[in-house]
C-alpha positions as CSV (number, residue, x, y, z in Angstrom):
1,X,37.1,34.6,13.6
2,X,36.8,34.4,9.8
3,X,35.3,30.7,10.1
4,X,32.4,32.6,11.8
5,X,31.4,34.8,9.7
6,X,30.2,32.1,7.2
7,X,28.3,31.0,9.5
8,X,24.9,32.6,9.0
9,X,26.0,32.5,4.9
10,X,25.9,28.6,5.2
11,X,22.6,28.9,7.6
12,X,20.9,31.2,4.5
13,X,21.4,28.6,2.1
14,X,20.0,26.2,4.7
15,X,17.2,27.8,5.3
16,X,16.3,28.8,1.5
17,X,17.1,25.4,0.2
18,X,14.7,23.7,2.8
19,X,11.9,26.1,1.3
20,X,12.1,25.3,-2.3
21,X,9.6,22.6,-2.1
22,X,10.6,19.8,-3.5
23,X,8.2,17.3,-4.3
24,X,8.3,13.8,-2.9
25,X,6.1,11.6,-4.7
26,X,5.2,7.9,-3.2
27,X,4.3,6.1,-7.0
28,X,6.4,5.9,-9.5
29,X,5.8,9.0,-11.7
30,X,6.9,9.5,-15.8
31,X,10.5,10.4,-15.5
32,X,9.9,13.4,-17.8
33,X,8.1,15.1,-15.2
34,X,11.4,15.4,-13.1
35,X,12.6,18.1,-15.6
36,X,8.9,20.2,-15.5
37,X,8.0,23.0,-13.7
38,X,6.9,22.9,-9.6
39,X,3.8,23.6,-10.4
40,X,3.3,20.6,-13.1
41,X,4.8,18.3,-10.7
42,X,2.7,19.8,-7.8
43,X,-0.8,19.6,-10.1
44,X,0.2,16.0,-11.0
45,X,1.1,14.6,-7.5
46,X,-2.3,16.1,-6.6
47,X,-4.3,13.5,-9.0
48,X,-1.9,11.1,-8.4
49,X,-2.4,10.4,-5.1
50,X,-5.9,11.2,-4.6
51,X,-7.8,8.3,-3.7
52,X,-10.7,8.8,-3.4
53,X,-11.5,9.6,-7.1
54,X,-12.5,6.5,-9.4
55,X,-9.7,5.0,-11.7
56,X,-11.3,6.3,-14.7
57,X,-11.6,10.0,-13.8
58,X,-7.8,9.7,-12.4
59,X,-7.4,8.7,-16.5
60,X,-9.1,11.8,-17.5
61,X,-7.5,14.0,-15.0
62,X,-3.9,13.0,-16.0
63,X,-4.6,13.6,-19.6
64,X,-5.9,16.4,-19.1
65,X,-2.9,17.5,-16.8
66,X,-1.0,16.3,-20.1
67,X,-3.0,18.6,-22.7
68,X,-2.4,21.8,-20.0
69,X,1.3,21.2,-20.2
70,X,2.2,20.3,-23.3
71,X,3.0,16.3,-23.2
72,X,0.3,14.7,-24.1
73,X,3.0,12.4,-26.3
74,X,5.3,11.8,-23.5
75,X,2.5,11.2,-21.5
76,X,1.1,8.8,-23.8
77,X,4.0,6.8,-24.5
78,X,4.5,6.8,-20.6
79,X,0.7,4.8,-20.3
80,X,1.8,2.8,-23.3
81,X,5.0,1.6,-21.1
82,X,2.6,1.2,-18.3
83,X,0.6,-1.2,-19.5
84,X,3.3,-2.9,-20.9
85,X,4.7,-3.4,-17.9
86,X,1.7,-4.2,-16.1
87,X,1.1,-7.1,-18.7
88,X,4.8,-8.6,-18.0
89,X,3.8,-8.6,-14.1
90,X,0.6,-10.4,-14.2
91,X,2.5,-12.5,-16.8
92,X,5.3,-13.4,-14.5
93,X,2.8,-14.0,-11.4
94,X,0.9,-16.0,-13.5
95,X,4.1,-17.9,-14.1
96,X,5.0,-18.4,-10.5
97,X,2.0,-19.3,-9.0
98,X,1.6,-22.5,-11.6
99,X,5.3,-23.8,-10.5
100,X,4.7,-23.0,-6.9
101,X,2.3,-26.8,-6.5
102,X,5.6,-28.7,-8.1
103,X,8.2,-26.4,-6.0
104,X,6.6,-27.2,-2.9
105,X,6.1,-31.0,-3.8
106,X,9.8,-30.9,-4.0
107,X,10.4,-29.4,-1.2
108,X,8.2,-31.7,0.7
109,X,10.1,-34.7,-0.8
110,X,13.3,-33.7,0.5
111,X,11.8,-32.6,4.3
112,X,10.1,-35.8,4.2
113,X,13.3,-38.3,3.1
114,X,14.3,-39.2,7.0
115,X,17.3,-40.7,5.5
116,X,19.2,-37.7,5.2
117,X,20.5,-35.5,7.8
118,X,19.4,-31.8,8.6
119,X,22.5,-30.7,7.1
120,X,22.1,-32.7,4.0
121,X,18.5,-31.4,3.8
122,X,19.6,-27.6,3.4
123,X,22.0,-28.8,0.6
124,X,19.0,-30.7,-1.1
125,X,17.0,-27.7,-0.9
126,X,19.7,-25.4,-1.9
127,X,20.2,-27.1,-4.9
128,X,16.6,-27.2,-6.1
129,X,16.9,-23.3,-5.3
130,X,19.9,-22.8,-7.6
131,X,17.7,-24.9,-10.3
132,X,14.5,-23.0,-9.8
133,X,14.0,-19.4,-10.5
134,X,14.5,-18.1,-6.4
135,X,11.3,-16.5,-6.4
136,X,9.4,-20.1,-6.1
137,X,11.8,-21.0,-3.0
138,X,11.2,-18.0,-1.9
139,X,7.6,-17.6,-2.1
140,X,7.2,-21.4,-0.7
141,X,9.8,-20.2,2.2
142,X,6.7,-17.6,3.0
143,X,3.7,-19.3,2.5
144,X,5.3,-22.4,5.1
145,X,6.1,-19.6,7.6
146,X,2.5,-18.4,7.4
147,X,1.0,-21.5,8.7
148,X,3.6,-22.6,10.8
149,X,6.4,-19.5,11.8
150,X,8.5,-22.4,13.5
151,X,8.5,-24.4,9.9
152,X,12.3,-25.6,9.4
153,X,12.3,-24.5,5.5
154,X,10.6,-21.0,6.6
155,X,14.1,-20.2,8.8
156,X,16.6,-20.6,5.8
157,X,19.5,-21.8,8.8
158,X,17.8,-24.3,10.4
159,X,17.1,-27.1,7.2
């Protein structure tokens, strides 16, 4: 009989836990802002995901949203690391995409040599993955699957 009258303590909990409103965001969001108040996370998920408001006044909002609660220097640094790391990205892409013409050239050198076997294919390509960075293999894996789904080098088991 004891377990029983726990019971609705345990269901209390439940129920007041599933009304704190946590916020979910669905970007990535400055990590200081997990340690704000509701409301400041609240008020900055709202510009955050509204889309239909130019880039520029999304800027303005979220610096203003910084001045109102006090971290406008967290905030900054947190646009500073931003762009950083929007930099690197377009940086790497850039990267890839000028390897992928000699991946694939490669690639198409070993699928072509009819001298080796299917097996000895996969190893060939295997080992030009293990030499390349595996985002080319894989991004040439993809691109061959989109014009041709039944491509041997798009289904990693079959070459």
């Amino acid at each position: 009989m004891t377990f029983f009258k726990f019971i609705p303590f345990f269901a209390t909990i439940a129920v007041v836990h599933s009304n704190v409103g946590f916020i979910h965001f669905n970007q990535p969001i400055p990590s200081f802002l997990q340690s704000m108040s509701l409301k400041a996370q609240y008020d900055y998920k709202v510009i955050l995901e509204n889309e239909t408001i130019a880039v520029d006044l999304k800027n303005t909002g979220f610096e203003k949203w910084a001045e109102t609660y006090k971290v406008t220097s967290q905030y900054a640094q947190y646009q500073k690391d931003q762009k950083v790391s929007k930099a690197q990205m377009e940086s790497n892409i850039t990267q890839l995409i000028s390897k992928l013409s000699s991946v694939n050239s490669q690639i198409t050198k070993i699928l072509d040599n009819s001298s080796l076997g299917v097996k000895e294919q996969r190893e060939a390509v295997d080992e030009l993955e293990e030499q390349q960075d595996e985002k080319e293999i894989s991004t040439i894996r993809f691109i061959r699957h989109l014009f041709n789904p039944k491509d041997a080098l798009s289904d990693k088991r079959s070459v």
